[in-house]
N, C-alpha and C positions, 0 to 999 in steps of 0.2 A: 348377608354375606355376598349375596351379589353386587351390591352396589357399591360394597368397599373396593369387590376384586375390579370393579369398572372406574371408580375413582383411580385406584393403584396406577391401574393400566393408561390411564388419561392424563395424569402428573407425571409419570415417567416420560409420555411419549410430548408433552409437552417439553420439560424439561431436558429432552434430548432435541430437539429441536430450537428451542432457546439456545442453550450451550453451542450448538453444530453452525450458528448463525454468528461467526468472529470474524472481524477484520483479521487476524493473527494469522501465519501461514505463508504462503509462500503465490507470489501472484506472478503472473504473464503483464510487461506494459506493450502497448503496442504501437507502433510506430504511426503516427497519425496520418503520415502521405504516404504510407505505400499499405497500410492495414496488416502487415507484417508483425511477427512479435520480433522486438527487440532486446528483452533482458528479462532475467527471473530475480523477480523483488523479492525479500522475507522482509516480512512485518511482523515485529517481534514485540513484546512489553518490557518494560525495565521499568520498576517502581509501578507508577501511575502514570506512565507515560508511555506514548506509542510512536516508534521509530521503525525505518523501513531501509534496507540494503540491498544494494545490487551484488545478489549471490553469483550472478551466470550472466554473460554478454551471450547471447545468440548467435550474433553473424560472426563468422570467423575473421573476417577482416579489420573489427572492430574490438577483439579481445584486448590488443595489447595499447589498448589506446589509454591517456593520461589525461586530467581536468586540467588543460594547458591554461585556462582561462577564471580558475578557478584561486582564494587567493587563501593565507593562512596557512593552516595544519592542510585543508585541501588541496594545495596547490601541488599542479607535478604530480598527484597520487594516484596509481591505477584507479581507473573507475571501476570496474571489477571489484569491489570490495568495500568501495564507497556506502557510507549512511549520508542516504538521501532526502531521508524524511525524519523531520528531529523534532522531536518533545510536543506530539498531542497530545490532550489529553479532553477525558468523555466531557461531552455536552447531551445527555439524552442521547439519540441516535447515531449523533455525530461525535470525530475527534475532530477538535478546532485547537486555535491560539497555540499554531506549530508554522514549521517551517519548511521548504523544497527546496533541495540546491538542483539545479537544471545544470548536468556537467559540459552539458552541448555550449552554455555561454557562462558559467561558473556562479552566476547568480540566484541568489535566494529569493523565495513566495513565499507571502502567507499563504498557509494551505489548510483545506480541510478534507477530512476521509468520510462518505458515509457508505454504507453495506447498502447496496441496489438490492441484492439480493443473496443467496448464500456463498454465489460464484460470481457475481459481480460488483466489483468496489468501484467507486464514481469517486475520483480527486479534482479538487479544484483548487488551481493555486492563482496567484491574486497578488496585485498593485492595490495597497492602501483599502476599496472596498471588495469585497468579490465580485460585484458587477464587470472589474473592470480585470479578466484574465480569463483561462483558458481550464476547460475537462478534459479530462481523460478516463477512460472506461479501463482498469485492469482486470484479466479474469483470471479467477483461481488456476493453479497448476492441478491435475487431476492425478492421482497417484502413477498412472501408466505411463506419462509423457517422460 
């Protein structure tokens, strides 16, 4: 009896800890020169696939700004509202074989997501190999902020 009530107890608390470990949610990016947050991403599912949107601009001087640089259905569109991160999907740990629009210069990366930790997500977006681009650390938004 005991060993069952100790299994119980160890697959639950597993399995909540599994589960509590998503990309999904709602993350802080953070502005790489000044170490400032810049914008509140949700990273959301649709299908099998894993996409990411600037719900919130931070600095208020930058709310009513537009992908002036950006071309398509993107173009002229408030960034505020913009999906920025389009159609990962899982590799093991990682989502890969997706894409970043950077509205600062309107162009797109290949990008990959992986979970650093439960409140930390590492993005890497990338020219051709990943060797050849740039990280960014996003941290979770915490229910209080």
């Amino acid at each position: 009896m005991k060993k069952s009530f100790y299994l119980m107890t160890l697959f639950t608390f597993i399995s909540y800890s599994i589960g509590a470990q998503s990309v999904l949610g709602k993350w802080n990016s953070i502005d790489p020169d000044t170490g400032t947050k810049e914008s509140v991403i949700e990273v959301y599912k649709t299908g099998d696939k894993i996409f990411g949107k600037i719900i919130e601009i931070l600095k208020p001087e930058d709310k009513d700004k537009t992908c002036i640089e950006c071309t398509g259905k993107d173009k002229d569109q408030p960034i505020e509202g913009l999906v920025i991160v389009r159609g990962l999907s899982k590799d093991g740990d990682e989502w890969t074989d997706g894409k970043i629009l950077d509205p600062k210069n309107g162009k797109f990366y290949k990008c990959y997501l992986t979970l650093e930790n439960n409140d930390k997500l590492k993005l890497r977006g990338y020219i051709g190999f990943s060797l050849i681009g740039r990280t960014e650390y996003w941290y979770r938004v915490k229910s209080n902020e």
